[in-house]
C-alpha positions, 0 to 999 in steps of 0.5 A: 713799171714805174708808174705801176709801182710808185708808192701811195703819196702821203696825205697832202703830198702829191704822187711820184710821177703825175703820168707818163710824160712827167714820168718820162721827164724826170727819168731823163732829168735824173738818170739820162738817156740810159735810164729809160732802158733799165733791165732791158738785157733780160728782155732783149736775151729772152725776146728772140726765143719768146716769140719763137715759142709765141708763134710756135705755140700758136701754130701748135693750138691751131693745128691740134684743132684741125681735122685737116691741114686747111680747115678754117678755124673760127674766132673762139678756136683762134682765141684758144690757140693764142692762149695756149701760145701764152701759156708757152711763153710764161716760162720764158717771161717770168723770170725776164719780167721779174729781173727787167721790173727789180732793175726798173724801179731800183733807181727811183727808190734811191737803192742801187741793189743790183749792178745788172741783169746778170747781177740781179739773176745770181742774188735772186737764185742765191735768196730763194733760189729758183723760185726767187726768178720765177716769183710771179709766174701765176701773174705772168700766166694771168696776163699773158694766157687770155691776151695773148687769146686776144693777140692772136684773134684780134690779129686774124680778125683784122687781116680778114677785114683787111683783105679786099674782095676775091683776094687771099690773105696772103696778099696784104700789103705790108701797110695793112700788116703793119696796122692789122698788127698795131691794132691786135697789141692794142686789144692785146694789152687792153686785157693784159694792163690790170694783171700786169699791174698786179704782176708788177706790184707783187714781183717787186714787192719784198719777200713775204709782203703778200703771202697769199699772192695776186689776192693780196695784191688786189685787195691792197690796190682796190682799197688804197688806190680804187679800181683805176689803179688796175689802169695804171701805165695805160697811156705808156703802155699803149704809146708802146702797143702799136708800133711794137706789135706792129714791127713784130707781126710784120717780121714775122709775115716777112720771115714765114714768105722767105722760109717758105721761098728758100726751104717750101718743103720743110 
């Protein structure tokens, strides 16, 4: 998020952060240890919920295409499916990403606004009510509806690839879940960095900055930085995607085989 929302340097002057590792630096240098994990209460609150919504979603968009329980369905319909399990996360997302970017950015600015989460929750409610938590949610949906298309396809793409001859998918060890799972992050944030970028921009811009929204982010960023500011955070991004993605596809696996032991029937 910061690096996404550093300022234009001034002509001769150079940026903020030069990447990710100096970015990294100068966060620990200036903040310690702790500031690597600013407004991350409103995410670790929402992320239990969020991908129980994510994968019921999921499920929800794979069944309402299915004649019958065990038909196979193809890579466009799993695609549409993971994008209706973005759609059911937004709601939940909106409001975390726009408390964990406030919160992320304040100390490089020098302004110390909000004490916390909660702080920064009850001053946006107080400002603009509830539409000051959920300023960016048509961003959030941008991001998160064809990644998550991409999340979800990616991922059965690759167990299908994974899975050896004349075995069921069921099978995979946890080694191929864990890289079907990294790999389907990556491709999922390959799609999801430039609206993120723009989400980021217009949820920590200043009220009224951008009055028509996503567009007049888009046009500031490609006039002022070029089409490669959409990248930007690409390498934290991606430092991120793999070991994440792949922790949580296999917490998952591992959660539905032990429901499916102690409750088969439910």
């Amino acid at each position: 998020v910061r690096l996404q929302t550093q300022p234009k340097p001034q002509p001769g002057q150079p940026p903020l952060y030069s990447g990710t590792f100096d970015c990294f630096r100068k966060t620990l240098v200036g903040e310690g240890v702790r500031g690597l994990y600013r407004g991350m209460a409103a995410p670790i609150v929402g992320v239990t919920p969020m991908f129980a919504v994510c994968f019921f979603g999921f499920g929800l968009g794979k069944r309402l295409q299915q004649r019958k329980p065990d038909d196979i369905l193809t890579y466009p319909q799993l695609f549409a499916a993971g994008m209706l399990s973005g759609v059911f996360t937004t709601a939940i997302m909106a409001p975390g990403e726009r408390i964990k970017c406030l919160l992320q950015i304040q100390a490089a600015t020098g302004e110390t606004k909000y004490s916390g989460s909660l702080d920064c929750a009850k001053q946006l409610y107080r400002e603009a009510g509830i539409r000051g938590l959920y300023k960016g949610t048509v961003l959030t949906l941008m991001r998160d509806v064809p990644a998550s298309g991409m999340y979800f396809m990616t991922y059965e793409w690759l167990k299908n690839i994974l899975t050896p001859e004349g075995k069921s998918v069921s099978d995979l060890s946890a080694l191929r879940i864990l890289f079907a799972g990294g790999l389907a992050g990556i491709f999922n944030w390959a799609v999801a960095i430039p609206p993120d970028v723009l989400k980021s921009r217009f949820q920590t811009a200043p009220p009224g900055k951008y009055p028509n929204g996503f567009r007049d982010v888009l046009r500031e960023l490609i006039r002022e930085e070029g089409v490669a500011s959409l990248y930007k955070g690409f390498t934290a991004v991606m430092i991120r995607a793999f070991p994440a993605n792949a922790a949580c596809f296999l917490g998952f696996e591992v959660a539905m085989k032990f429901l499916n032991w102690i409750a088969p029937g439910l």
